[in-house]
C-alpha positions as CSV (number, residue, x, y, z in Angstrom):
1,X,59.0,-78.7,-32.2
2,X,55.2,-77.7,-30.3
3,X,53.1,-80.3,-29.8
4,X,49.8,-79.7,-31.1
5,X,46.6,-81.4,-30.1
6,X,43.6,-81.6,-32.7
7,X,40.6,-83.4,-33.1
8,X,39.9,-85.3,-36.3
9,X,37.1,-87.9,-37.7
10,X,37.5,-91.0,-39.5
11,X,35.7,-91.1,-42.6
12,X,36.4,-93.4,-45.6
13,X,40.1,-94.4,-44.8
14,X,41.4,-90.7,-43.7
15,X,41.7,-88.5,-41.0
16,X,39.4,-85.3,-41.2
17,X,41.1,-82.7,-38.6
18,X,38.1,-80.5,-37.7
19,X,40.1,-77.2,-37.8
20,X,42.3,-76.0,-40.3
21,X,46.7,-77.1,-39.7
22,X,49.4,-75.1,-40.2
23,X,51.5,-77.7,-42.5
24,X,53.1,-78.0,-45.5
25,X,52.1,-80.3,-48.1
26,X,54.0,-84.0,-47.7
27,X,54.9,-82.4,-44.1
28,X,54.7,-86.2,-42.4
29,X,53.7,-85.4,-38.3
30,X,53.1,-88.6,-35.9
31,X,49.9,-89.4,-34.3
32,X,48.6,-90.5,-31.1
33,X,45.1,-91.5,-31.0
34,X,42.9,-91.7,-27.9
35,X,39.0,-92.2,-27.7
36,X,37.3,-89.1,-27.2
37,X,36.1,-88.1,-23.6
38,X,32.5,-89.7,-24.4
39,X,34.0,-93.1,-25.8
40,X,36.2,-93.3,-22.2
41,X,33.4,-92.8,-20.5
42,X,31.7,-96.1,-21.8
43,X,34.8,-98.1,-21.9
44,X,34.1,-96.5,-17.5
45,X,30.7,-97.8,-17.3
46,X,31.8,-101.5,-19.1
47,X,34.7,-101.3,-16.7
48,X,32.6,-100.9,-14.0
49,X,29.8,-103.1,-14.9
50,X,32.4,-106.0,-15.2
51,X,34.4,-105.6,-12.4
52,X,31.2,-104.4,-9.8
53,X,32.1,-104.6,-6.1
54,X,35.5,-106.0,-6.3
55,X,36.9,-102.8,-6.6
56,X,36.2,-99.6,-4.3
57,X,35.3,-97.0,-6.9
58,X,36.4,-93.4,-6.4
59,X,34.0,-91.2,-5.2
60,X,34.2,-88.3,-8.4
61,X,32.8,-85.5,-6.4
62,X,35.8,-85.9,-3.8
63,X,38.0,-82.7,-4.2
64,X,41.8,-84.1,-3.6
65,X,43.6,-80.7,-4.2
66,X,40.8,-79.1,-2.0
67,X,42.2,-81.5,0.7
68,X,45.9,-80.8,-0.3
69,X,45.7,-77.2,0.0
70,X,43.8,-77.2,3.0
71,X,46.5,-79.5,4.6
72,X,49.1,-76.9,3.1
73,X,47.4,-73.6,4.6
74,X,47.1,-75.1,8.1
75,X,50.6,-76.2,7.8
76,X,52.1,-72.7,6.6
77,X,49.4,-71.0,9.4
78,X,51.5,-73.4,12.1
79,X,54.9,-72.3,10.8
80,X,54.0,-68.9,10.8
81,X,53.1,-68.8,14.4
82,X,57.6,-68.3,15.5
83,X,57.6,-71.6,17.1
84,X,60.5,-73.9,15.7
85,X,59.4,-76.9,13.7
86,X,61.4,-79.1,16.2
87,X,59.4,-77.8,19.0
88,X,56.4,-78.3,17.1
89,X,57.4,-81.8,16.4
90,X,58.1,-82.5,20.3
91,X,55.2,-81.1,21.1
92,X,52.8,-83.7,18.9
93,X,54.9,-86.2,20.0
94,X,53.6,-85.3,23.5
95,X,57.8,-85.0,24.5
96,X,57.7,-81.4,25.4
C-alpha cells in the first residue's frame, strides 16, 4: 500500500482535497490530520510567548548537519592519513 500525502480544506462538514485522488468510489482510506506549516507556526509563537525565558530556544539559523559533516570530513581526512586509529587514540590521550 503507498502512502500518499494531500492537502485538503474543510468546508461545510467535508474534506475538499485540493488535487484530484486516484480512488475508487466507497474506497474508505485513513486520515491523519496535522495543521498546516502556517498554523504550527502560531501554535510556535503562543508556545513561546507562554513559556518566555524558561526555556533556551534554538537558534533556527544553526546548521546541525553542516556541523555533522564537517565533524565527519575531518574525521575521514585523519583516517586517511595511514596512522592506526589506536595510535591516533594514544596520541590525544597524550600516552604516546
Amino acid at each position: 500500500m503507498t502512502v500518499t500525502r494531500i492537502r485538503a480544506i474543510y468546508e461545510d462538514g467535508h474534506l475538499i482535497p485540493t488535487t484530484p485522488l486516484d480512488l475508487v468510489n466507497g474506497q474508505e482510506v485513513v486520515l491523519h490530520m496535522q495543521p498546516t506549516p502556517e498554523e504550527h507556526s502560531e501554535i510556535d509563537e503562543a508556545i513561546r510567548a507562554a513559556l518566555g525565558d524558561l526555556v533556551i530556544w534554538p537558534d533556527p539559523s544553526y546548521d546541525e548537519h553542516g556541523w555533522t559533516e564537517a565533524i565527519a570530513n575531518q574525521i575521514a581526512q585523519e583516517l586517511s592519513a595511514g596512522q592506526p586509529l589506536s595510535e591516533m587514540i594514544l596520541e590525544d590521550r597524550g600516552e604516546a
